[in-house]
N, C-alpha and C positions, 0 to 999 in steps of 0.2 A: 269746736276749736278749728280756725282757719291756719292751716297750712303755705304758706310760702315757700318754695323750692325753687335755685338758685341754679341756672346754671350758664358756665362762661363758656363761651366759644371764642375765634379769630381769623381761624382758615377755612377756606373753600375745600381745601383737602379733607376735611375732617367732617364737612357736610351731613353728610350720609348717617356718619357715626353720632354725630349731636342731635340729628330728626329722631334715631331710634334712643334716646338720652329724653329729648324732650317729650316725646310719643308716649312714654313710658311713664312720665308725671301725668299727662295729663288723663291717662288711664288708669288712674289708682281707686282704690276700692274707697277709700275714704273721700266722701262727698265733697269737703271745704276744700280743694288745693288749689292753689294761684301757681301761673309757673312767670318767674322772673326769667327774661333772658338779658348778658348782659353779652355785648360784641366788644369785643379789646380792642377795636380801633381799625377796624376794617369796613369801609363803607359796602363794598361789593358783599359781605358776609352780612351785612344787616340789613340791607336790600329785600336780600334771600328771606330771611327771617320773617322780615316782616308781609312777604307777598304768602306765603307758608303758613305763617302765623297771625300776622294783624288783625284779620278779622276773630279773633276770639275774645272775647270779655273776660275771659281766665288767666291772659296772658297779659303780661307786662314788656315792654323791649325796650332795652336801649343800646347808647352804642355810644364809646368814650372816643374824646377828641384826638389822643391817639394811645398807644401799646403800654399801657400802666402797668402790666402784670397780672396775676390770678386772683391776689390777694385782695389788690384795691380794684379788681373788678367785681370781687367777693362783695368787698365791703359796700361798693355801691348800690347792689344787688338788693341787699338787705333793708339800704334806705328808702330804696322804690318799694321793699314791699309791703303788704298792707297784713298778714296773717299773723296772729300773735304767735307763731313759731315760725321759724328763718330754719331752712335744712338746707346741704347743697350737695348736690351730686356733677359728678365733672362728663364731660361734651362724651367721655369716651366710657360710660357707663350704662346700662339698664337697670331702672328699680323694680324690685318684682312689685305683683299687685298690690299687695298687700303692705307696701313700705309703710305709704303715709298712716296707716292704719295701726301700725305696731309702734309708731314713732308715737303717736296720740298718747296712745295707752299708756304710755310711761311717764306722759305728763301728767292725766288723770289720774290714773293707780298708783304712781311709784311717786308722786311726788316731784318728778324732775326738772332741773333747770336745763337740763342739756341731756340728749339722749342717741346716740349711734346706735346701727350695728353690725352685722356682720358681711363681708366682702367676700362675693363667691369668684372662682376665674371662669372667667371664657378665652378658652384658649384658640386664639385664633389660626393657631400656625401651627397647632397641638401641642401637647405638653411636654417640655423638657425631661427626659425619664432620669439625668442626674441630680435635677433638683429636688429636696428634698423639702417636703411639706414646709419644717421648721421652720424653712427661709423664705418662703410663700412671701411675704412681709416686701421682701425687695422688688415684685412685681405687683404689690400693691393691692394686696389678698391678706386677708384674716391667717396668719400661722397657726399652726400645732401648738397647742400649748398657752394661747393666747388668755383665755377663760373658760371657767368651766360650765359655766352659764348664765344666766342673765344677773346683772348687781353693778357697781360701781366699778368702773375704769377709770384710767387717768384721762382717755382719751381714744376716739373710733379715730380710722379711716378720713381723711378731707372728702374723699365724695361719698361718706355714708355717716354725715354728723349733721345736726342739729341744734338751736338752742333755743328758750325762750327769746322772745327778740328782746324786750324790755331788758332781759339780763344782755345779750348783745350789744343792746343799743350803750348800757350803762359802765361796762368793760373797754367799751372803744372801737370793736373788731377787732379784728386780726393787725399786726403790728404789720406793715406793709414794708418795713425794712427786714424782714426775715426773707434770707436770700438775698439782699442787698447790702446788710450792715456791712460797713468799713468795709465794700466794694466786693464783697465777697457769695457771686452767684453759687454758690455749689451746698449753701445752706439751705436746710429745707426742715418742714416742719412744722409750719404756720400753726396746725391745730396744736398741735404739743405748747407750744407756749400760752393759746390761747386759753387752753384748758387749763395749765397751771395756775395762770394770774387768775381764773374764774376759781378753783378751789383753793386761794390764799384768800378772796375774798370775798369766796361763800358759806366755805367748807365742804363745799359737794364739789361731785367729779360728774364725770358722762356717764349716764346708765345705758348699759348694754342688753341687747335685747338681741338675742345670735337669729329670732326668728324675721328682726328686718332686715332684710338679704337686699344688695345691691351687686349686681354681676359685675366684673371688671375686664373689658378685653384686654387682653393679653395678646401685643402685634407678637411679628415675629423676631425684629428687631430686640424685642426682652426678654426671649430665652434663650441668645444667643450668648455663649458663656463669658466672651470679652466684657458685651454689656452687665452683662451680671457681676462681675470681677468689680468691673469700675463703680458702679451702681452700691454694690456693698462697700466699698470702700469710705464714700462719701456720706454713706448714710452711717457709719462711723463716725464719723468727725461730726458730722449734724448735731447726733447724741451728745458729743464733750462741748462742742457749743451753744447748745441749748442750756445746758447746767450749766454754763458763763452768764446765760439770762435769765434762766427762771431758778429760784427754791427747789428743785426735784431732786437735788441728790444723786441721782439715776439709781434710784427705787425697779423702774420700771426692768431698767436694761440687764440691771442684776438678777431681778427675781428669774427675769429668761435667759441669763447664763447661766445659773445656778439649775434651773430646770436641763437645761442643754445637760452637762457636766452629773447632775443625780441621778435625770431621768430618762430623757431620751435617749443621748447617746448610748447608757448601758443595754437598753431596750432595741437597738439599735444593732448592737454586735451580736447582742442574745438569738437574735433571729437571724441574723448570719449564720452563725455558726451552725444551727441546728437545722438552718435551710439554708445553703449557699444560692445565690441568684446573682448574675450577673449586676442587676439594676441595684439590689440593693446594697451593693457593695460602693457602686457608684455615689449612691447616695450617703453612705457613711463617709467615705471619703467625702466629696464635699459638703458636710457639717460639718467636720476641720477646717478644711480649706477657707470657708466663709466667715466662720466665726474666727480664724486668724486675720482676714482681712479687715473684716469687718473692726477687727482688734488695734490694727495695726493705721486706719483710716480715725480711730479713737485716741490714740497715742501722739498721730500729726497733729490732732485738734488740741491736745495739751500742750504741744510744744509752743502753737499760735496762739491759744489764749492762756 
């Protein structure tokens, strides 16, 4: 089974970070991978690419005529490539060895039309001690709580998903106005919608596999608490605008309030109490603090749509 892996770049600043992103594909344990590159409309980034990369036979490049975005850089990604699975991982990730290898198995074994999984951090600037696993999610890491092991999800991570491409091709892609509907950059979420409209019209979801790990840096800029504030707020409102477009109910958003609110948080004060620690008092506090933003960033989305 040939593997195709996707991934987008734009900026010379990010260079560095997108060799060790594409390095990382082309060194997977799994024999069949093609790596797609696609440039969002930077000549001097595709230049690079291709003097770094063109001479490979594994590798595909291109580079759009100009800044279309992630989504329809995505999608074109997917048209160039040739492997009956389409996966993507973003410029500012490492997959471990063994990605494309777990991603297989789940087409093979489990029967999958689409199959993620799990987002480890690398924390580049080290790790924030007030943040709290739970909310790992806002810096674009697998949370506490997420699953409990491998089976069907609604939907992985964007730089740790995959699909059949045929099923890909026959869904559409990614809706490339998410993020932009009726003018509105602050949506996000691309895979959540796409994953929805695929299990209204498959009845499958993404199967999760926590052993295919994809590292996610973590600059410094996103465990700074401002960002985080703002970050959680919007990724609120994302959630209530997404249920304006897709059938999900928010199934999802519930099961992990209701985990918050049964599980965590009492597990939470429980070891407070019987160990006080500065940190982790920290971290109790903002699992309030997020989850009311996070609340209150869901409430403005009700008001707009």
């Amino acid at each position: 089974m040939k593997v195709s892996i996707v991934v987008c770049t734009y900026t010379l600043e990010m260079y560095e970070h997108f060799r060790e992103a594409a390095d990382s594909v082309l060194t997977q344990t799994h024999e069949d991978v093609e790596l797609v590159v696609v440039v969002d409309g930077t000549p001097e980034v595709y230049d690079q690419v291709v003097t770094d990369y063109g001479h490979r036979e594994d590798t595909v490049i291109a580079c759009n005529d100009e800044n279309v975005g992630l989504l329809a850089s995505r999608n074109r990604g997917a048209e160039l490539a040739s492997g009956d699975v389409v996966a993507f991982i973003d410029d500012d990730a490492v997959a471990d060895e063994a990605w494309a290898e777990r991603l297989v198995r789940a087409y093979e074994e489990e029967d999958a039309i689409a199959a993620g999984g799990k987002m480890t951090p690398e924390w580049v600037a080290g790790k924030p001690s007030f943040l709290p696993e739970e909310f790992y999610w806002l810096v674009g890491v697998t949370h506490r709580g997420f699953a409990d092991g491998p089976g069907e999800v609604r939907n992985t991570f964007g730089s740790n998903i995959s699909f059949r491409a045929d099923v890909f091709a026959e869904l559409g892609g990614f809706d490339v106005e998410i993020g932009g509907r009726k003018g509105d950059k602050n949506l996000q979420g691309g895979e959540t919608e796409l994953c929805a409209r695929m299990r209204e019209e498959y009845g499958q979801a993404v199967w999760y596999d926590p052993e295919a790990e994809v590292a996610h840096k973590v600059f410094d800029y996103r465990t700074e608490f401002r960002w985080l504030v703002d970050r959680a707020f919007w990724q609120g409102y994302s959630k209530r605008a997404m249920e304006s477009f897709v059938d999900d109910e928010g199934r999802e958003e519930g099961a992990f309030l209701g985990a918050l609110v049964r599980t965590h948080f009492p597990r939470r004060l429980g070891g407070l109490i019987n160990r006080p620690d500065y940190e982790k008092a920290a971290q109790l506090i903002m699992l309030v603090v997020f989850t009311a933003i996070v609340g209150s960033g869901y409430f403005y989305g009700v008001a707009k749509y």
